[in-house]
N, C-alpha and C positions, 0 to 999 in steps of 0.2 A: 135541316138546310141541305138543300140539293146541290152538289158542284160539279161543273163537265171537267171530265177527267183528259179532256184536251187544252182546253183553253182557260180551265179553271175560275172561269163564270160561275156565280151563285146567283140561284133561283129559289122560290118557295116551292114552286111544284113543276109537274112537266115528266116525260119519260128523255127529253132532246134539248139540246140548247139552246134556247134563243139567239145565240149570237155563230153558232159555227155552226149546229147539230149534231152536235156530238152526244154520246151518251150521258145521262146524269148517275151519279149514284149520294148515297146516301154519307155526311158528315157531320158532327157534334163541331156544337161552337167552340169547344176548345182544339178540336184539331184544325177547326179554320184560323183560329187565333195563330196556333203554330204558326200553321204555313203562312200566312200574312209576316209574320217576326222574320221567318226564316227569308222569304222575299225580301222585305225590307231591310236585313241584314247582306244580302247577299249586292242589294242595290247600293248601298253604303260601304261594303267596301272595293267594290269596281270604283265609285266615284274617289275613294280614299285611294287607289292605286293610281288613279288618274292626276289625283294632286300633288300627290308627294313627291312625284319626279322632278316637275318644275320649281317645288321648295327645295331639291336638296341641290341641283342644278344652281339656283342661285345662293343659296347658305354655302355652297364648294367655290363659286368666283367670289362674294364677299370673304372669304377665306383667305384667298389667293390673295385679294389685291391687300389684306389685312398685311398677310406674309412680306408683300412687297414694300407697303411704308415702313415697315418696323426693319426691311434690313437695309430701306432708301436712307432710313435716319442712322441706322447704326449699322455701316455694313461687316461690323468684328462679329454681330449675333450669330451671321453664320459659320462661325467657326463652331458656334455649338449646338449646330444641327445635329437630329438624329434620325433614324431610318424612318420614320414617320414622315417625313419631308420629300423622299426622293422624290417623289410625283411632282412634285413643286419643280425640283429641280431639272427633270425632264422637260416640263412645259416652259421654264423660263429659258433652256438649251433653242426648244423649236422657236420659239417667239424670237429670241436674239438674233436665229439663221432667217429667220423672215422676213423681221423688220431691216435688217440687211441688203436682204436680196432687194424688199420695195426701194427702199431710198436710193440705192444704185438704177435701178430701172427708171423708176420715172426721173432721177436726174437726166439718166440716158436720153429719156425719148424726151425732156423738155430742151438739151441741147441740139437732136438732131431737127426737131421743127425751128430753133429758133436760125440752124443751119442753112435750112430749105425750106422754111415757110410754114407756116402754121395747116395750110395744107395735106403737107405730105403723112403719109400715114405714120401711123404710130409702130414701133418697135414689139414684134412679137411678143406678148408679155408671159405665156409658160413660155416659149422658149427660152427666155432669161431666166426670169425669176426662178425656174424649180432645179437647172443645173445650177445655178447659184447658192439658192439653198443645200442643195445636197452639198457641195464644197464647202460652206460655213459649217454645215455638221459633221464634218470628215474632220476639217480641225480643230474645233470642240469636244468633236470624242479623240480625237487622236492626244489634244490637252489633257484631257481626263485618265487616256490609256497612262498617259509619261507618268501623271499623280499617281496611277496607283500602281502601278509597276515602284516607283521610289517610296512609296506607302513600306508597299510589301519587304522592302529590299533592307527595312530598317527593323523590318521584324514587328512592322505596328498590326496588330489585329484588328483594325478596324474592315469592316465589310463594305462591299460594292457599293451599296444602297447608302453607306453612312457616308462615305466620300462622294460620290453622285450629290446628296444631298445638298452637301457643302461645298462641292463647286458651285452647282447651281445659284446657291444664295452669292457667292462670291462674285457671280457673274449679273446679277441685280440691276446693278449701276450701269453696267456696259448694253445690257439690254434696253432700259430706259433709253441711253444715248442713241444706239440704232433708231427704238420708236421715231426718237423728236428730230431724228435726220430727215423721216419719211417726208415731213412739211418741209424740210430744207431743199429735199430735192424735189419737192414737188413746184417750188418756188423759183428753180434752178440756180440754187447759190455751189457752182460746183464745186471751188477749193473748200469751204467748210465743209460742206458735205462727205466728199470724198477723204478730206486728213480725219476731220471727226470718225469716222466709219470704221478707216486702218486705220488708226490708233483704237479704238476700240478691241480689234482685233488681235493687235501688237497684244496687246496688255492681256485679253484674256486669254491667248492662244500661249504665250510665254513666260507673262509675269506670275498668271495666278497659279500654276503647277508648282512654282517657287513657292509663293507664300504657301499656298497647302502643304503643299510635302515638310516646309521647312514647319510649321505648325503641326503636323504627326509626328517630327521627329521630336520636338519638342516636348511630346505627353507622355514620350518614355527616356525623357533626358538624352537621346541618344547623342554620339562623342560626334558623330559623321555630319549630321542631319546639314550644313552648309553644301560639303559636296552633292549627298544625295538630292538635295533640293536643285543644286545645279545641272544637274545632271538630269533631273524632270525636264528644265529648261530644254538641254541640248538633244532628249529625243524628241521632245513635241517641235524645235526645229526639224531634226532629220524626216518626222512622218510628213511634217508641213511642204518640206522639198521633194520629197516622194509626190504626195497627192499635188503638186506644184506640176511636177516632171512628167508624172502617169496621167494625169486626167484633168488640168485647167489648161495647160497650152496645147493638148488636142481641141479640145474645147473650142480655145479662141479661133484655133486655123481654121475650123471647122464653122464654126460661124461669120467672119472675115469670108470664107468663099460662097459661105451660100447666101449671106447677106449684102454684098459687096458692093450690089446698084444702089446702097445707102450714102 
């Protein structure tokens, strides 16, 4: 069996290829067999690399949202998250700052048309939504910084990832609620939408560094674990008034003058 040693065409005979003209030389049916196996393997697993990203892409959100009924139905399970989780609980962080920011926006622009007419344009939507976002995550992590600053202060060894984790899942419920504001405000129900929202916020920027912290002091009996828990409370106020004081009410003046023909 003759094969061109360019294009790997097999012919019976010839000095050139029929199909490019390239040179032929001389091959045994079992090293064409090879090469045939080794092609076909090599064609099999390009298509194998090609599939398995969109299977694992979807087996990682059927995961996700697994994570999320099971701590919709019982949200104490995450208390007994472990570092295996934190991924989760990063994503359900961005998603709560998000679904946040939207439902406050389109409330926004559904009040300023119903103000001045269905007409008039719509309300910058990055300009809203991603300083907004950034704010919701400033006091999410600044909640998280107070938990483990009182983690730490009680002498619990648990690690970054394992508390991350277990905010996150704590913050579950409060996520959800942001999502189903999105349709509230897109509806423009403002008072629901807006108490819904802050209180969301109330609770996870405040309340939930309490129950963690008071739940780590708790897995070494600790004598303190009420203050410290209190005290998680009273810095994720103080960062909250900082990021309040440094960078939302420049924010508003700053949008108030350059938006103001609204």
């Amino acid at each position: 069996m003759l094969v061109c040693q360019q294009c790997n065409h097999e012919q019976q005979s010839g000095k050139f290829c029929g199909q490019c003209g390239g040179a032929l030389a001389e091959q045994s049916r079992t090293e064409t067999a090879k090469t045939n196996s080794e092609t076909s393997e090599a064609e099999a697993a390009v298509a194998t690399e090609t599939t398995v990203a969109p299977v694992q892409q979807k087996n990682s959100f059927q995961t996700y949202v697994t994570f999320i009924v099971n701590l919709l139905k019982n949200p104490t399970r995450a208390l007994k998250l472990n570092e295996n989780q934190f991924g989760y609980g990063l994503i359900t962080m961005a998603i709560y700052a998000f679904a946040y920011a939207l439902a406050n926006y389109f409330l926004a622009n559904k009040m300023v048309k119903e103000m001045f007419g269905p007409l008039t344009p719509s309300l910058p939507f990055f300009d809203l939504t991603v300083p907004l976002f950034f704010f919701i995550i400033l006091f999410t992590v600044g909640a998280f910084i107070s938990t483990f600053a009182a983690t730490k202060l009680m002498n619990n060894s648990s690690s970054i990832k394992n508390i991350l984790a277990q905010f996150g899942g704590l913050l579950v419920p409060f996520m959800l609620i942001n999502v189903a504001m999105i349709l509230f405000g897109i509806v423009g129900m403002a008072k629901f939408t807006i108490g819904m929202t802050n209180l969301s916020l109330l609770f996870s920027v405040y309340f939930l560094p309490v129950l963690l912290a008071f739940h780590k002091g708790t897995e070494l009996k600790g004598e303190q674990k009420v203050y410290f828990s209190l005290g998680a409370a009273a810095l994720s106020m103080l960062i909250s008034y900082i990021i309040i004081r440094l960078a939302i009410l420049d924010f508003l003046d700053k949008f108030d003058h350059v938006y103001s023909w609204f």
